[in-house]
C-alpha positions as CSV (number, residue, x, y, z in Angstrom):
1,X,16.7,-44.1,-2.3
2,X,18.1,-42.0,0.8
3,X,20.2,-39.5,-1.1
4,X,17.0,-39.0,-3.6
5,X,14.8,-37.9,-0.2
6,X,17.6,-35.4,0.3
7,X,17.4,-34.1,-3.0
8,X,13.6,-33.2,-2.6
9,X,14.3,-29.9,-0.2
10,X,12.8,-27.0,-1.5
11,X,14.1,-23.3,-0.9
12,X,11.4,-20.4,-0.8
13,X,12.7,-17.5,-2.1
14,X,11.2,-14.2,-1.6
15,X,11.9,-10.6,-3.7
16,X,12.8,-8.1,-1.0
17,X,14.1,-5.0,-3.1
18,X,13.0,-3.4,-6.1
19,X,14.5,-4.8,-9.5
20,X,14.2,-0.9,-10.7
21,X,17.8,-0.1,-12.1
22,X,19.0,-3.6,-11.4
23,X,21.8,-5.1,-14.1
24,X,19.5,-6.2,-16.9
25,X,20.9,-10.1,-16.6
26,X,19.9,-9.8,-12.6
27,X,16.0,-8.8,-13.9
28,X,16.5,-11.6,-16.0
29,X,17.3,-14.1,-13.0
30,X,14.7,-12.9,-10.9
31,X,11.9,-12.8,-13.6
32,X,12.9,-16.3,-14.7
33,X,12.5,-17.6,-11.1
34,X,9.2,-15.8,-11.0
35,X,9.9,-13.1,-9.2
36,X,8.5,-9.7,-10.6
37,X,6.4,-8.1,-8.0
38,X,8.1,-7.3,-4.1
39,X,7.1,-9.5,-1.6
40,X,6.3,-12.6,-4.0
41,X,7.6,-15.7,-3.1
42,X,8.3,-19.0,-5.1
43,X,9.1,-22.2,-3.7
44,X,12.5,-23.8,-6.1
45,X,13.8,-27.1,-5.4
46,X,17.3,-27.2,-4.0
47,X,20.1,-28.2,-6.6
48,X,22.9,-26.4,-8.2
49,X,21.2,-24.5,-10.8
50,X,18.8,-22.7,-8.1
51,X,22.2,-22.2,-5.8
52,X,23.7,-20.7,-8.5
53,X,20.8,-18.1,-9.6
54,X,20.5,-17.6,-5.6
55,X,24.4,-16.0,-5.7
56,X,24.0,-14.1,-8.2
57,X,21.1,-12.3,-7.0
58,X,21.3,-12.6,-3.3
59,X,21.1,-9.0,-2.7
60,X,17.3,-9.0,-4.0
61,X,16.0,-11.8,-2.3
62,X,15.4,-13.7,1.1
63,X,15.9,-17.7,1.1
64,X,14.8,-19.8,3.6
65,X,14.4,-23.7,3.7
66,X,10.5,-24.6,2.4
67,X,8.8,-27.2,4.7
């Protein structure tokens, strides 16, 4: 049951820049994580998947661990 509390982090995640003339498949990312407006913020839970959108749009956005 301890490595399933560890699991439960969330990330907030925070559009900073404009997706305006982004790579279509970054717009994509963002949108899907509900991003679409700057400024918005969506709390994700912490696994791989996330991680992995996170990389590949890290220039867009601000993360920082959800309490």
């Amino acid at each position: 049951m301890a490595a399933k509390k560890s699991a439960d982090k969330n990330l907030k995640i925070t559009l900073v820049k404009s997706l305006i003339g982004s790579v279509p498949k970054n717009k994509k990312i963002a949108e899907s994580m509900g991003l679409r407006k700057i400024g918005k913020s969506v709390v994700l839970p912490d696994n791989d998947s996330t991680r992995g959108q996170i990389r590949l749009i890290n220039h867009l956005i601000k993360v920082e661990d959800a309490e």
